[in-house]
N, C-alpha and C positions, 0 to 999 in steps of 0.2 A: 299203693292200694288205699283207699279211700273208704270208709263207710259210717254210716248212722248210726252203729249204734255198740260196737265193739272194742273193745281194749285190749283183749289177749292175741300175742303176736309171737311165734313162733320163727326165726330166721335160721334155715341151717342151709351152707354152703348154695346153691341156688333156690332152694324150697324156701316159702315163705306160706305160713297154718297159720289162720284165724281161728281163734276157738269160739264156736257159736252158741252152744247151750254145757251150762256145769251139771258135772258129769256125778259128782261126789252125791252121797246121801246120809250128810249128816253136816252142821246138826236139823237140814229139813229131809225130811223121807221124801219129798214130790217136788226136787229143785226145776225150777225153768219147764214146770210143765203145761200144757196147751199149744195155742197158735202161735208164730215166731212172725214175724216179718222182718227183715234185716234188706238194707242197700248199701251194694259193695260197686266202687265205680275204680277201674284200673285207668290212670295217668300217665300216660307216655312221655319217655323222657329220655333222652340219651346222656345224663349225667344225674349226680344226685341234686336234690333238689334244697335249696336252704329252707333252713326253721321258719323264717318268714314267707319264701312264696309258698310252704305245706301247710302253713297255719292261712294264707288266702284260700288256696285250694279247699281244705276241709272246709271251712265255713261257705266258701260260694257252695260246697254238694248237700252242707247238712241247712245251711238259713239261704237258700235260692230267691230270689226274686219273685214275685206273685203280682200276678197283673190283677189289678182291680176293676171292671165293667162300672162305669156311669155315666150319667146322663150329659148332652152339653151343653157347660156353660161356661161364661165369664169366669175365669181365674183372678188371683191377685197374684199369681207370684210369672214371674218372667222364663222364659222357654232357655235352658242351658243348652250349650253343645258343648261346654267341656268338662273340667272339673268341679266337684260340686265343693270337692273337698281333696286336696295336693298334702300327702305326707313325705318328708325323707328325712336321712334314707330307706331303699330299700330296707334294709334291717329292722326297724322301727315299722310295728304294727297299728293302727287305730285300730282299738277293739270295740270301741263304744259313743257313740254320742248322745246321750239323753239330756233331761231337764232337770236343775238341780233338787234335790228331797225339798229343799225349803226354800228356792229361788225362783223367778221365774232365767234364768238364764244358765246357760248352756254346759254340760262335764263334758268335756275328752275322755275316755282311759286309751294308752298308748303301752306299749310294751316292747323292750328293744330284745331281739333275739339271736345277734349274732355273738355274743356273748363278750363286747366291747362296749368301752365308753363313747357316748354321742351326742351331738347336740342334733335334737330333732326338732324338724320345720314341719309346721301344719299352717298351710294357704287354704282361708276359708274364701269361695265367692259371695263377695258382699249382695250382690244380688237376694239368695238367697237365704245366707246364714247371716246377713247385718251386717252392720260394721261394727271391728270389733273394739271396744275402748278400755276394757281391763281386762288383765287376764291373773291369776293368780296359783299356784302350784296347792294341791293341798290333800290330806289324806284320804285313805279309800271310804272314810268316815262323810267326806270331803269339810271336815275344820281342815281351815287355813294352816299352811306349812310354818314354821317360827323364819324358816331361810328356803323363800322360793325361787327355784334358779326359774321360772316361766317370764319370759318378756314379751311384750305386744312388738311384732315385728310386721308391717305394712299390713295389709286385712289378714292375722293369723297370728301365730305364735313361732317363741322356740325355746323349748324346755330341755335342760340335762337328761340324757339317760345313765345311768348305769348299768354295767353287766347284765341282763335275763331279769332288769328291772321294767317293775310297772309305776307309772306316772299316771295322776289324774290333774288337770288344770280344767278350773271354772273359766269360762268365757265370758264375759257380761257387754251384748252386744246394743249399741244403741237402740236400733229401733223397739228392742222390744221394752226400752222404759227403764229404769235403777234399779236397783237389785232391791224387794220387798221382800219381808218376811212375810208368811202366810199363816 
């Protein structure tokens, strides 16, 4: 069971209770009152499902795709038909790609979740995401690691996971120029 906006989970023998609005009155006299809106989407599956494809699952129902309407024109960037971006293994999540607080170039966060040690691979399309020429491991702060296990591996990386660890590595890919402060 899937949904937007819930954390209370109830499992007893086959029943399985969401709790949707708190029930208690105190310390507010008027908990959870007004309109609700709540989405609950059921997953079919004849086995359980690993930490990694529920944590795909939830984000594909709660951060879905949105098509944007515009006008036509000339692009600069090149038409993919495959990976924009290749993680393994399974176990190992990309949770994030953005731009650095103070770089112009590129953070991973990744998180491995089958609760083993791993080296995890990220194949970027150079097309796309550049080519890549440093890559460097470093805190959620993102300052540089003192011992970064992140290596430039052919257009990507491949960084150590630890146990239900999270890893962030900076990308600094050519086209878009040296890594400036701003």
């Amino acid at each position: 069971v899937l949904n937007d906006c819930k954390y209370g989970y109830s499992l007893e023998d086959s029943t399985l209770r969401a709790t949707l609005l708190r029930s208690s009155f105190s310390p507010d006299a008027n908990p959870e009152s007004g309109t609700h809106s709540m989405r609950f989407m059921l997953a079919p599956g004849g086995k359980a499902a690993s930490v990694a494809d529920a944590m795909r699952a939830g984000a594909g129902f709660n951060q879905s795709l949105l098509a944007v309407a515009t006008d036509i024109h000339q692009g600069t960037l090149p038409s993919v038909s495959g990976d924009v971006v290749h993680v393994e293994p399974p176990s190992a999540v990309l949770t994030s790609i953005k731009k650095c607080e103070n770089t112009d170039d590129l953070m991973l966060r990744l998180v491995e979740t089958a609760g083993k040690n791993c080296t995890c691979t990220v194949a970027l399309d150079k097309e796309i995401m550049g080519v890549v020429s440093q890559v460097q491991e470093t805190d959620i702060l993102e300052r540089p690691l003192s011992s970064s296990s992140a290596r430039s591996k052919g257009n990507g990386l491949s960084v150590s996971l630890a146990p239900h660890a999270i890893a962030s590595v900076k990308v600094l890919p050519e086209p878009f120029g040296d890594s400036q402060q701003s």
